[in-house]
C-alpha positions as CSV (number, residue, x, y, z in Angstrom):
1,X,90.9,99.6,143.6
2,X,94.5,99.0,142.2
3,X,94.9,98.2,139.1
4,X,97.9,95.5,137.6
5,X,99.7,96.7,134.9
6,X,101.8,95.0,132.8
7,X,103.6,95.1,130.4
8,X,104.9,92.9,127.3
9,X,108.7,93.5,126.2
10,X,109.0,91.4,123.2
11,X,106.9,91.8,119.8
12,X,103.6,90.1,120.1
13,X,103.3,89.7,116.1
14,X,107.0,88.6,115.4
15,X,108.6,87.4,118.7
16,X,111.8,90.2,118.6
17,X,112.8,92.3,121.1
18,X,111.2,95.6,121.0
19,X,111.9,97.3,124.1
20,X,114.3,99.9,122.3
21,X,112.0,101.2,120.0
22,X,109.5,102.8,121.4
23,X,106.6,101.3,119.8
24,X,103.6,100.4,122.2
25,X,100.0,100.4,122.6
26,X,97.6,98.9,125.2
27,X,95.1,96.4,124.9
28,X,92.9,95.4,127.9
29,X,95.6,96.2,130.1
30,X,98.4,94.8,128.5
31,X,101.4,97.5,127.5
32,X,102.6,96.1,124.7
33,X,105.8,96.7,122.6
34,X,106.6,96.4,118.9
35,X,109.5,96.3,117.0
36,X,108.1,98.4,113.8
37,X,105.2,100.6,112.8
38,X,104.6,97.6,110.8
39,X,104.2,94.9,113.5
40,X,102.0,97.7,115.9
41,X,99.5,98.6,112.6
42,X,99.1,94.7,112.5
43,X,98.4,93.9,116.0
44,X,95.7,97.2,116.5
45,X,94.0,95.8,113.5
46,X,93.8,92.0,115.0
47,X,94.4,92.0,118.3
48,X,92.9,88.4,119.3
49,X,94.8,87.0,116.1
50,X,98.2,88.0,118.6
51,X,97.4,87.0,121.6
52,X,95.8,84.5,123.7
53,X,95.3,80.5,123.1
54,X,94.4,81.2,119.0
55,X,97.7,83.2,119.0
56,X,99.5,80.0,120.2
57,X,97.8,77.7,117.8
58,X,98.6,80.3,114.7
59,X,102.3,81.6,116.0
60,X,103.4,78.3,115.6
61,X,103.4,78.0,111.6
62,X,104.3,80.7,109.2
63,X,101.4,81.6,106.7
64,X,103.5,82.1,103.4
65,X,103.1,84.2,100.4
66,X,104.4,84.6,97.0
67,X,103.2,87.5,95.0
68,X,104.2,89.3,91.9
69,X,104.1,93.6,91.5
70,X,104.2,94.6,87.8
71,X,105.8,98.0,87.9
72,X,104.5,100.8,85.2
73,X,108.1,101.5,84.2
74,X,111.5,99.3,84.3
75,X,113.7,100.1,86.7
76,X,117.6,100.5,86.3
77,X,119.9,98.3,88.0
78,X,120.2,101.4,91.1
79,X,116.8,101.3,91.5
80,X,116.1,97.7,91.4
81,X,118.6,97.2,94.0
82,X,117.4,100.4,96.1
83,X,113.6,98.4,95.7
84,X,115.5,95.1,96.7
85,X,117.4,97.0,100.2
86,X,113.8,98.4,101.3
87,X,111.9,95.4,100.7
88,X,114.6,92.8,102.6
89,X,114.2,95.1,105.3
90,X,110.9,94.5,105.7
91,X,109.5,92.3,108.8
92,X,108.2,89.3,107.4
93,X,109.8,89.0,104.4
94,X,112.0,85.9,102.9
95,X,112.8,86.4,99.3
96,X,113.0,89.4,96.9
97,X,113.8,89.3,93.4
98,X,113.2,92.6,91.4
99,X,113.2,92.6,87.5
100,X,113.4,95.2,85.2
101,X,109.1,95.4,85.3
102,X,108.1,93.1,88.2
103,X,108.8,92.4,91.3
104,X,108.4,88.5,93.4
105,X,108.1,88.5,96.6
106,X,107.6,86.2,99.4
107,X,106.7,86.8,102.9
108,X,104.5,85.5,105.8
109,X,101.3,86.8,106.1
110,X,101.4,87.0,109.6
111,X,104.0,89.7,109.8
112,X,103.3,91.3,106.9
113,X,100.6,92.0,104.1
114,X,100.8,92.9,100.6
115,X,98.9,96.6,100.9
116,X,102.2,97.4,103.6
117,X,104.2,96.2,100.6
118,X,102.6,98.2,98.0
119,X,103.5,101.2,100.4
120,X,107.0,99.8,100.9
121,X,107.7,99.8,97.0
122,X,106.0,103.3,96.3
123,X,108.3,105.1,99.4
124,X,111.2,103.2,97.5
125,X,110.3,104.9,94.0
126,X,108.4,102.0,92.0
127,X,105.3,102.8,90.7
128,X,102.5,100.0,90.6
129,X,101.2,99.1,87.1
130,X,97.8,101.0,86.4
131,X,96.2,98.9,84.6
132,X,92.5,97.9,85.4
133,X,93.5,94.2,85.4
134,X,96.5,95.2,87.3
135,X,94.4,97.3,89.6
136,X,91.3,94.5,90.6
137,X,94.4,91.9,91.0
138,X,95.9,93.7,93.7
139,X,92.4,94.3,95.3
140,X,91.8,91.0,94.9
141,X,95.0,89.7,96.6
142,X,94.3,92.2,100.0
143,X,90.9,91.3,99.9
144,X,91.6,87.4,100.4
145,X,94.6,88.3,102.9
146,X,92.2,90.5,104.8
147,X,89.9,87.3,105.2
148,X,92.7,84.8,106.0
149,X,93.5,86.6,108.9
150,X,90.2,87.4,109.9
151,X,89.4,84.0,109.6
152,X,92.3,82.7,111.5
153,X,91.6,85.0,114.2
154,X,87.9,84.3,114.5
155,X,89.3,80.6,116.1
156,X,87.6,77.6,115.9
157,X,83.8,77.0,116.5
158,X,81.8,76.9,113.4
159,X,78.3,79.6,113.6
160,X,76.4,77.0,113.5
161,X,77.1,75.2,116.6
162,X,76.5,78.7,118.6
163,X,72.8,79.7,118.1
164,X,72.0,83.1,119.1
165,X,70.3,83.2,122.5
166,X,66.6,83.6,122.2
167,X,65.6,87.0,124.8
């Protein structure tokens, strides 16, 4: 039997071209190409959420979010504008403002959550506050992020109105 492959040239999470960058995986039979390691880690962890009649519904409106990183040390002005380059280069993000011991930040969900922005930040030389308070807020803010998308990639239909089948 001869199987159909195809294949998917633009980003399924953000809509670029990614055919230049080498970025793909499968899913049920689908090649599909990203633009970043970013939009790839993204799609692996909710594929459904990407494609598909709920992708449709969801690609059409950005999910935005403004968050706040309290840094353990100030930064200089080099190093807040060396945090500021890496994070505007980010997929997903809109606005950047780094202070001297926090950093704003807004970006769409979608594209982009705030655990691949902690990651961003330490590869760019800013150290996350330590503090416990510090530490259950961020844990906090990826555990609610983690159950948006979830939820927005479960669809529609309530539990309730799909009883288990009785065997």
């Amino acid at each position: 039997m001869n199987t159909i492959r195809i294949e998917q040239k633009t980003c399924p999470v953000c809509g670029m071209d990614a055919s230049a960058s080498g970025l793909t995986a499968e899913h049920l039979g689908v090649v599909h190409h990203f633009c970043s390691e970013t939009c790839r880690e993204n799609f692996l962890k909710r594929p459904r959420l990407y494609r598909g009649s709920i992708a449709g519904a969801i690609s059409a409106r950005a999910v935005i979010k403004r968050r706040r990183f309290a840094l353990a040390e100030a930064l200089d002005e080099e190093q807040r504008r060396s945090v500021a380059e890496v994070l505007k280069g980010l997929m997903g993000v809109h606005k950047v403002e780094v202070g001297a011991t926090e950093v704003f930040i807004e970006y769409n969900l979608m594209e982009i959550q705030a655990i691949q922005i902690e990651g961003a930040l330490a590869k760019a030389g800013a150290t996350l506050a330590g503090g416990w308070t510090e530490r259950l807020r961020r844990r906090w803010v990826r555990y609610t992020e983690e159950n948006e998308l979830d939820n927005l990639a479960a669809g529609e239909g309530a539990c309730c109105n799909k009883p288990p089948a009785k065997g």
